[in-house]
C-alpha positions as CSV (number, residue, x, y, z in Angstrom):
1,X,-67.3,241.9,150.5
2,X,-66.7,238.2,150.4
3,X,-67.4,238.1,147.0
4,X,-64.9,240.9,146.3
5,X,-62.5,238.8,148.0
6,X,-63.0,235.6,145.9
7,X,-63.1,237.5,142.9
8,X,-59.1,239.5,144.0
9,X,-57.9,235.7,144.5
10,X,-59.1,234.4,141.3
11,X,-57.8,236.8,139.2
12,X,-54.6,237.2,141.1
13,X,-54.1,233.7,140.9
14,X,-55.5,233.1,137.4
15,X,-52.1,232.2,135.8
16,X,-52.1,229.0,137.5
17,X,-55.1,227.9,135.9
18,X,-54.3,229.2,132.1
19,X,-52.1,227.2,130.0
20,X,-48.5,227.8,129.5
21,X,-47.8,229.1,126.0
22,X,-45.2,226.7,124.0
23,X,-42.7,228.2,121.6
24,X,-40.7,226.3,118.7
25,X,-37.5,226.8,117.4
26,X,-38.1,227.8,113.8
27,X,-35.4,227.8,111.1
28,X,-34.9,231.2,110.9
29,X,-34.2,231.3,115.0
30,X,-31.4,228.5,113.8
31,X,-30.0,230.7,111.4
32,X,-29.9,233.6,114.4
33,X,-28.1,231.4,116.6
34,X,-25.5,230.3,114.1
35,X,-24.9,233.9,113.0
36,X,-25.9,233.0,109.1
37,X,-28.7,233.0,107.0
38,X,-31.4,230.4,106.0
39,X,-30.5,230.3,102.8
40,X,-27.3,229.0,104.4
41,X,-28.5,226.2,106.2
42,X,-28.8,223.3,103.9
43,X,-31.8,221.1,103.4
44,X,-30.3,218.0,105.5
45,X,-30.1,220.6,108.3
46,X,-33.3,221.7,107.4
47,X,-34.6,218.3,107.2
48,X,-33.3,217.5,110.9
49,X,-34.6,220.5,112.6
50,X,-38.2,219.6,111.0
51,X,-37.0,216.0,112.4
52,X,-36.7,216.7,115.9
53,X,-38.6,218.4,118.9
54,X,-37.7,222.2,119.4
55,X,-40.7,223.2,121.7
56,X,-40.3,225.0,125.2
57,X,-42.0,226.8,127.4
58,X,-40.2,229.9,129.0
59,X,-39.9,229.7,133.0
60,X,-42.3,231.8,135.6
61,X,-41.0,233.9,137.6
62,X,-41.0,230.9,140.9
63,X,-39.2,228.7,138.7
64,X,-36.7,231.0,137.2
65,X,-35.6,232.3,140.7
66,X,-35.1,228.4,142.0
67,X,-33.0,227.7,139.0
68,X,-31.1,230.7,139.4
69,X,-30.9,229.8,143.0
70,X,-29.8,226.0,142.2
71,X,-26.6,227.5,139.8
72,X,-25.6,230.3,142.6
73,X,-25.7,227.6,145.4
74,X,-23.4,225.2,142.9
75,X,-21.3,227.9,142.1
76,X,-20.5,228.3,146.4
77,X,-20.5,224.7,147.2
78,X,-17.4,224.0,146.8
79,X,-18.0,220.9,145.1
80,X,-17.4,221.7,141.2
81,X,-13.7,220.1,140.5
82,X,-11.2,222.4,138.5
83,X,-9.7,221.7,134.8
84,X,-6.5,220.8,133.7
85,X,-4.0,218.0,134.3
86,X,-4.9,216.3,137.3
87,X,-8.4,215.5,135.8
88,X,-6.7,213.0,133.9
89,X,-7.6,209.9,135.3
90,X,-11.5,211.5,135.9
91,X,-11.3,211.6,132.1
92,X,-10.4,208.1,131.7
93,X,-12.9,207.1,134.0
94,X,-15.9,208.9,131.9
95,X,-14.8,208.0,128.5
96,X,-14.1,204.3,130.0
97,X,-17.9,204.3,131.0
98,X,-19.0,205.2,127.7
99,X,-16.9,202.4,126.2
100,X,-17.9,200.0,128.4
101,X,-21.9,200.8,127.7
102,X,-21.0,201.5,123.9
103,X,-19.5,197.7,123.8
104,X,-22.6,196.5,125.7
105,X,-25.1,198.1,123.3
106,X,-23.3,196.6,120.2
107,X,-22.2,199.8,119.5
108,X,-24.9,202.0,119.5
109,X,-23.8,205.5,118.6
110,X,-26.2,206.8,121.0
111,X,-24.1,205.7,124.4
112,X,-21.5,207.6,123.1
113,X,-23.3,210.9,124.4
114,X,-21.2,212.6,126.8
115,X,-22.7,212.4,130.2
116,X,-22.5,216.1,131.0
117,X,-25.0,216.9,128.3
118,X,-28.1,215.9,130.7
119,X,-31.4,215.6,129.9
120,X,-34.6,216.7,131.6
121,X,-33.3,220.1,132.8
122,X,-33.2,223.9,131.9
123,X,-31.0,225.3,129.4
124,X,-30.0,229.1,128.9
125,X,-31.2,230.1,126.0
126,X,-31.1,233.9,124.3
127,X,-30.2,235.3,127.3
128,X,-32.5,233.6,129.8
129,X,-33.5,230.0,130.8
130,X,-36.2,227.9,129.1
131,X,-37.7,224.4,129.6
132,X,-37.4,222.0,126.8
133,X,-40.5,219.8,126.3
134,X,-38.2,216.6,124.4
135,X,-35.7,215.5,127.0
136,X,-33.1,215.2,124.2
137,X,-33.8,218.8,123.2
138,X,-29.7,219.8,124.0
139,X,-28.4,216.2,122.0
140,X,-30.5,217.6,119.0
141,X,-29.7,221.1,119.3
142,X,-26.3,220.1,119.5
143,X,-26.5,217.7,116.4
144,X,-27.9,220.6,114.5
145,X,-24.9,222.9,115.4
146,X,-22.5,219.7,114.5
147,X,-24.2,219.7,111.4
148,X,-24.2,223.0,110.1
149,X,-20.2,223.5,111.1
150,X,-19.1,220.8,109.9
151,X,-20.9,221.2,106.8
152,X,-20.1,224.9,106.5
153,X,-16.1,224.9,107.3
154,X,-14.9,221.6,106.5
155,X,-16.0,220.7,102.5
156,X,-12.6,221.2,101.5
157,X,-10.4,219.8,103.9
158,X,-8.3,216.3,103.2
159,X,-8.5,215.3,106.4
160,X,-9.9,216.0,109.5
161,X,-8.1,215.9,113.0
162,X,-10.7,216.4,116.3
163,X,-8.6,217.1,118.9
164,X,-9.7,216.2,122.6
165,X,-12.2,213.9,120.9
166,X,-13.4,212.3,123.9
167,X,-15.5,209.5,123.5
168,X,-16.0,210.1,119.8
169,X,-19.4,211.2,119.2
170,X,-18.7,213.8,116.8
171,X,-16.9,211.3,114.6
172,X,-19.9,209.3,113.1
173,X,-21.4,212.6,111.9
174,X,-18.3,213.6,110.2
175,X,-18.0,210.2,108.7
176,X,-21.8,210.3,107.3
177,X,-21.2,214.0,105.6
178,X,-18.0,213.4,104.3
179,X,-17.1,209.1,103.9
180,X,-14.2,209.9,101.3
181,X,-11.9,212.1,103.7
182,X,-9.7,210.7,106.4
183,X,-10.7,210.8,110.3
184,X,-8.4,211.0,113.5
185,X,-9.8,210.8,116.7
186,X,-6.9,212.5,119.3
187,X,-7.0,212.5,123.1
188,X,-5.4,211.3,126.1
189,X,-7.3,208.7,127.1
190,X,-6.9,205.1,126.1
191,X,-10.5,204.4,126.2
192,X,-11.2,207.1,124.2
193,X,-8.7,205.4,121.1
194,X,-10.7,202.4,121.6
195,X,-13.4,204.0,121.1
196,X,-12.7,205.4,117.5
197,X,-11.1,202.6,116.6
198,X,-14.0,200.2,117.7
199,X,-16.4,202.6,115.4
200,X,-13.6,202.2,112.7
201,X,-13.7,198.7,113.1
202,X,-17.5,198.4,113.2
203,X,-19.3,200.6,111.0
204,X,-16.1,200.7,108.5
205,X,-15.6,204.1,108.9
206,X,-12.2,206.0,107.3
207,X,-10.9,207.3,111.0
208,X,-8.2,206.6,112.9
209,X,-7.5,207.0,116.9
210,X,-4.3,208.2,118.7
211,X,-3.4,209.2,122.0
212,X,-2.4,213.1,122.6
213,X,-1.6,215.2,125.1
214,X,-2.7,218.9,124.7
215,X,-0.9,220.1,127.4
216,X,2.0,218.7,126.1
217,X,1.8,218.1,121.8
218,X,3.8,215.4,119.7
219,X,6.0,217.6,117.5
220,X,6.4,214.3,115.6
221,X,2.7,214.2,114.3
222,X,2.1,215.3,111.2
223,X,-1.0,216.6,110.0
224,X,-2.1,216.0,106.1
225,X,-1.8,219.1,104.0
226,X,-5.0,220.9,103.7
227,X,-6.6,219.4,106.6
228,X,-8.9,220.5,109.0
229,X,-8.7,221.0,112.7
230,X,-11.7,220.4,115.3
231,X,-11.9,220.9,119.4
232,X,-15.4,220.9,121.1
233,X,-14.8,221.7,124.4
234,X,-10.9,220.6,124.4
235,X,-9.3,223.4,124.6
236,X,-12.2,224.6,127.3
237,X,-10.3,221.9,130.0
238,X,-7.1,223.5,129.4
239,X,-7.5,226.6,130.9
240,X,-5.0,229.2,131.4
241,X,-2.5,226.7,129.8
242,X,-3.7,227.0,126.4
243,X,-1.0,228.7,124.5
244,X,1.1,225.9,124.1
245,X,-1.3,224.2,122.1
246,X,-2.6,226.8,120.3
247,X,1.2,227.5,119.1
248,X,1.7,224.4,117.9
249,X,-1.6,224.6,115.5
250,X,-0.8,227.2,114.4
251,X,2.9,226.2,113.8
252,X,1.3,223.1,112.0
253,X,-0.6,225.0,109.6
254,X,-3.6,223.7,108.7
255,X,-6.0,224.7,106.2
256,X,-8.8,225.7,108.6
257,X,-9.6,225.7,112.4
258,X,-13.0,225.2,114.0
259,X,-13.5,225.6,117.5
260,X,-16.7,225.2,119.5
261,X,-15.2,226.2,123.4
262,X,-17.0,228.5,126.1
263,X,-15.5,231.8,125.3
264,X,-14.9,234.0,128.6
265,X,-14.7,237.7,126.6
266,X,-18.1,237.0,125.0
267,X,-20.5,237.2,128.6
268,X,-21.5,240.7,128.8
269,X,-21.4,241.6,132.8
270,X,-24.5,243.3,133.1
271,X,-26.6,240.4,132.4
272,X,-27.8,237.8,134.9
273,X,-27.3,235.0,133.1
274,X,-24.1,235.5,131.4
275,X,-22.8,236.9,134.8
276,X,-23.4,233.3,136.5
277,X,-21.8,232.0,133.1
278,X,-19.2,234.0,133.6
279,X,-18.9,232.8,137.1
280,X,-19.0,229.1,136.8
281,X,-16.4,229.5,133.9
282,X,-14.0,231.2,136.4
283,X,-14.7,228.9,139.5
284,X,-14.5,225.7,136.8
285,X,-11.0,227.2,135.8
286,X,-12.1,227.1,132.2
287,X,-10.5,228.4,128.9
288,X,-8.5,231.5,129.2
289,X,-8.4,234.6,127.2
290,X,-8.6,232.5,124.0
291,X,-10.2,234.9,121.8
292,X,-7.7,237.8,123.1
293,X,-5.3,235.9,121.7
294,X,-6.0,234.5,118.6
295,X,-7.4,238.5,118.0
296,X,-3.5,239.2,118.5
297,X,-2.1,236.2,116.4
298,X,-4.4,238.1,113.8
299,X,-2.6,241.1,114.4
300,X,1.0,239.8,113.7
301,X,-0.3,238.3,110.2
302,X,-0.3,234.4,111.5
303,X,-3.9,233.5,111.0
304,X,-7.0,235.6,109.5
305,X,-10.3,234.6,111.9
306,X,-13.3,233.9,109.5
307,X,-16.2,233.9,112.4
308,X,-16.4,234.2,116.5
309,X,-20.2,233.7,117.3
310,X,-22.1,233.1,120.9
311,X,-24.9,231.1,120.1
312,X,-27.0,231.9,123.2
313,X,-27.5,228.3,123.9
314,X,-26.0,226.7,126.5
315,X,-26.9,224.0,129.5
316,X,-27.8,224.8,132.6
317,X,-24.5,226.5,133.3
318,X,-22.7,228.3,131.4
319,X,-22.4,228.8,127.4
320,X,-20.3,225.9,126.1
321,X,-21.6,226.6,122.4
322,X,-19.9,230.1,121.2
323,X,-17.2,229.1,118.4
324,X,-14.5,230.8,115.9
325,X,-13.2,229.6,113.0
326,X,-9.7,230.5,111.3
327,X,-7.7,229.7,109.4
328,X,-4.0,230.2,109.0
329,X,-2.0,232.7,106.2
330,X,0.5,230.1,105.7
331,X,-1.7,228.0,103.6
332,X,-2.6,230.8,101.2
């Protein structure tokens, strides 16, 4: 009888004692997450992915229900501040920090991460939530992704405006894949100008920073012909007020728009994770209906969308890599 008993605990208790299986982010899952092929991944994205540390273990069932827990109780505690204007000076304050440490680390690209890509944590991944084993699994992920658009969408642009650039981190890749074309580095915060103008200055780099409002664009700036336009997660802090900027790129009419933004229509209800995606995206008072209305700029003949994608990555959160791409039917 007592041996029966011992022999019940062991084996209900036997996964504690077996090691966790470790999975790797191939190439091919790459090419599933960007929606392409691998023949469509070039070798210096190849050559990065084989760089860097894609392993993870996926989550027991213990640990999947305390993160699960841990977004729920963030999502009802009333602590999570909402976009638009009045986060102004908060935005100041953040990219004023990363100029500060940038300037203190003679200019080491690397402090230029945005603080709200953290390290150490759970990411959603394919539906679910994993566990990285590299800390900077996300940064790399996320310089894969840079890669690849940038490589894929922006070849023959003149010159390339990122809008909401923040504190500039996706200008040095930009600079390395394409030195010959002109950079501009937009956004409302003073620190973030000297920011892009400090990496100008330093590394000798063809960009250029100005200040912009998105909720309120300068009519007066003109944009090169055949240039490129760029938002990662710009257009996500102006929520419901988005139109009027997406009016005046499209009024401006440049040769091709990339836009890497959580994308509310793309969460599918009836799944756990997208649901608290969906969730926090609504209590953060993220991007509207973006893709509903670019869908019906299509349908008046103003611009022709070339690719909406969910990646199924995302942080802890919600899904902050989906894009689209488009470009606009005045430049044919």
């Amino acid at each position: 009888m007592r041996f029966t008993i011992i022999y019940e605990i062991i084996i209900k208790n036997s996964k504690l004692f077996m090691p966790q299986e470790i999975y790797k982010l191939a190439i091919r899952d790459f090419a599933n997450l960007l929606g392409t092929t691998i023949d469509d991944i070039s070798e210096n994205c190849k050559s990065l992915i084989n760089k860097f540390d894609f392993r993870y273990r996926k989550l027991n069932s213990s640990e999947r229900d305390a993160v699960i827990l841990k977004v729920i109780k963030k999502i009802d505690s009333g602590e999570l501040s909402f976009s638009g204007k009045e986060r102004e000076s908060s935005w100041e304050t953040g990219w004023s920090e990363n100029f500060n440490n940038f300037i203190k680390s003679d200019c080491d690209i690397a402090e230029l991460v945005p603080k709200y890509i953290k390290k150490d944590q759970s990411i959603r991944f394919s539906g679910d939530y994993i566990m990285p084993l590299d800390a900077n699994f996300e940064v790399n992920w996320y310089t894969i992704f840079r890669t690849w658009l940038f490589e894929k969408y922006f070849k023959g642009a003149s010159a390339i405006y990122e809008f909401a650039c923040g504190s500039g981190y996706n200008l040095p890749i930009l600079a390395k894949l394409y030195p010959e074309k002109e950079l501009h580095g937009l956004d409302w915060s003073p620190a973030s100008k000297d920011i892009v103008n400090k990496l100008a200055e330093q590394y000798r780099l063809n960009m250029t920073g100005h200040l912009f409002n998105m909720f309120s664009p300068d009519e007066k700036l003109i944009l090169r012909d055949n240039s490129a336009v760029l938002t990662m997660g710009g257009f996500e802090q102006l929520g419901e007020n988005y139109k009027t900027f997406l009016s005046y790129l499209v009024g401006k009419s440049p040769l091709i728009c990339a836009h890497m933004e959580p994308l509310v229509e793309l969460y599918n209800h009836d799944i756990l994770i997208d649901y608290l995606g969906m969730k926090f995206h609504k209590k953060r008072g993220y991007l509207g209906n973006f893709l509903t209305s670019l869908k019906k700029m299509e349908s008046e003949n103003k611009i022709k969308i070339i690719k909406i994608k969910k990646t199924t990555m995302g942080n802890l959160f919600h899904d902050g890599y989906c894009f689209v791409v488009w470009e606009s039917n005045k430049t044919k």
